[in-house]
N, C-alpha and C positions, 0 to 999 in steps of 0.2 A: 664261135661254134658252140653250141648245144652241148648238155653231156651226153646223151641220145646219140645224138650225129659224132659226135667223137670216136664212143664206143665203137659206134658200126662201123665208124671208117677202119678203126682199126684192126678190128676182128676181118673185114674184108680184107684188106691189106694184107695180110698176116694170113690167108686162106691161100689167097692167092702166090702166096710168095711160098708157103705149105700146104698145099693141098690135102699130105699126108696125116696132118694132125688134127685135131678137132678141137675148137677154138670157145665152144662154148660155155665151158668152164670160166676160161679164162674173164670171158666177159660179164659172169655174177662176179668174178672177182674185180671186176677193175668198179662195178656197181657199187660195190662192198667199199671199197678204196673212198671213192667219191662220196660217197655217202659217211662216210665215218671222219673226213676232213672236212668236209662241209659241216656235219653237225659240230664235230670239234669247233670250229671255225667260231660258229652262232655264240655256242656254250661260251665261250672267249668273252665274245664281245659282251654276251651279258654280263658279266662279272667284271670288266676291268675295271670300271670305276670305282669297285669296291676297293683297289688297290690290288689284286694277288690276281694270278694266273690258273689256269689250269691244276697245276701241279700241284700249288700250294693248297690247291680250295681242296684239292683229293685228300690230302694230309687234316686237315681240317676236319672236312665231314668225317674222314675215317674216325679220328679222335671223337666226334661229336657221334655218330651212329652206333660205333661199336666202344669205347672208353668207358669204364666202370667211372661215371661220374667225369667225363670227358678225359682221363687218364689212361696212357702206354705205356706200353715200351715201343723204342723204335723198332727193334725187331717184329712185334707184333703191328707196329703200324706198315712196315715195309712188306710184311706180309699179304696185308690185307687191299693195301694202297698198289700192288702188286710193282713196288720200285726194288730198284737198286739199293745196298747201303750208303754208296758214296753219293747218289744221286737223291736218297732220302736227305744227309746230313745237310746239303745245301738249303733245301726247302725247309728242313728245320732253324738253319742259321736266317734264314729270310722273314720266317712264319716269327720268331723270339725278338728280333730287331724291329719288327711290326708292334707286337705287345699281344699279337695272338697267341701265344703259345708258352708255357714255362717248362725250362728242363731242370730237371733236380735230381741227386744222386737217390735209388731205387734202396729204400732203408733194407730191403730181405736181399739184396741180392751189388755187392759193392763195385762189381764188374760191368754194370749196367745203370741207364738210368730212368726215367720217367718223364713222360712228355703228358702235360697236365695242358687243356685247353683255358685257355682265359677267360670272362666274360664279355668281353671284346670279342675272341674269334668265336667263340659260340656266336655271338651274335652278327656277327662277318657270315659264317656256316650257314644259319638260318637263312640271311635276305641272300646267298649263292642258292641254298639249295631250293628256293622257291621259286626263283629266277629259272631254274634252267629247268625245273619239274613242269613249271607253264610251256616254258618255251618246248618242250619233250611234247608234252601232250597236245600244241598247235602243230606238230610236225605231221604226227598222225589224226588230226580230228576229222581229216575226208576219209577216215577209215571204219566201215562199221565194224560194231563188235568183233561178228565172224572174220574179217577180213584181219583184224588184229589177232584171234585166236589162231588163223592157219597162218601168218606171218610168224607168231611165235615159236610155232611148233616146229616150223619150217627154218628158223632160225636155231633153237638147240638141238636140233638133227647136225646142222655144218657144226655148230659150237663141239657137240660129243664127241662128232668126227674129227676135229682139228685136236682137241685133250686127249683124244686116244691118241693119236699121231706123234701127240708131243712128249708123251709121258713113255710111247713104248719103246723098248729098248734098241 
């Protein structure tokens, strides 16, 4: 089954069985769903050969986009990589046993330490993130400009609305 016919089935299904509620929402979000585990999905496959997952490549680019010189902390990479601490510590014990990564105690600050990119995963960083930037931009290339410019707009309208949601008290 299609993801199309999925969808419908089930927003019908669910009409029918609720008539009282209105189901349209639900069904950009289940679009939303599909669509963000699919590309997850793509993004994957592009990258495994390089050895690291997902997770690991986001720690990586973090370090290689935002690092003064490819260096952190892990708090500021957990920040920005938008993980866990204990779920960052893994990807760092993963990323360091690879040889992409070095952590060293942070000289200003003994409570902390620093995650310094290798020239190794810089270069692991580079061939992920040019990989999935192709692969990004063939996802949308039947899109004209305009059609990309109201797709965005129309995407941080939900994104504001979900950060307001989440941040208020």
């Amino acid at each position: 089954m299609d993801h199309q016919q999925l969808i419908s089935e089930t927003l019908e299904t669910w009409a029918k069985e609720r008539p009282d509620l209105n189901f349209a929402a639900m069904g950009i979000g289940l679009k939303f769903d599909i669509i963000a585990t699919a590309t997850m999905g793509l993004a994957t496959e592009e990258i495994a050969d390089l050895g690291i997952n997902l997770g690991e490549f986001d720690v990586l680019a973090t370090l290689r986009r935002n690092g003064k010189n490819g260096v952190l902390t892990p708090t500021e990479i957990a920040s920005a990589a938008l993980v866990s601490p204990s779920g960052l510590t893994h990807r760092l014990t993963q990323l360091e046993k690879m040889g992409h990564i070095i952590r060293q105690n942070d000289p200003n600050d003994r409570r902390s330490s620093l995650v310094r990119l290798t020239p190794q995963g810089r270069k692991i960083a580079d061939q992920a993130i040019e990989r999935i930037s192709v692969h990004a931009t063939q996802q949308i290339s039947s899109f004209s400009a305009e059609e990309v410019e109201v797709l965005n707009a129309a995407l941080d309208k939900v994104l504001a609305m979900i950060s307001q949601r989440l941040t208020a008290p």
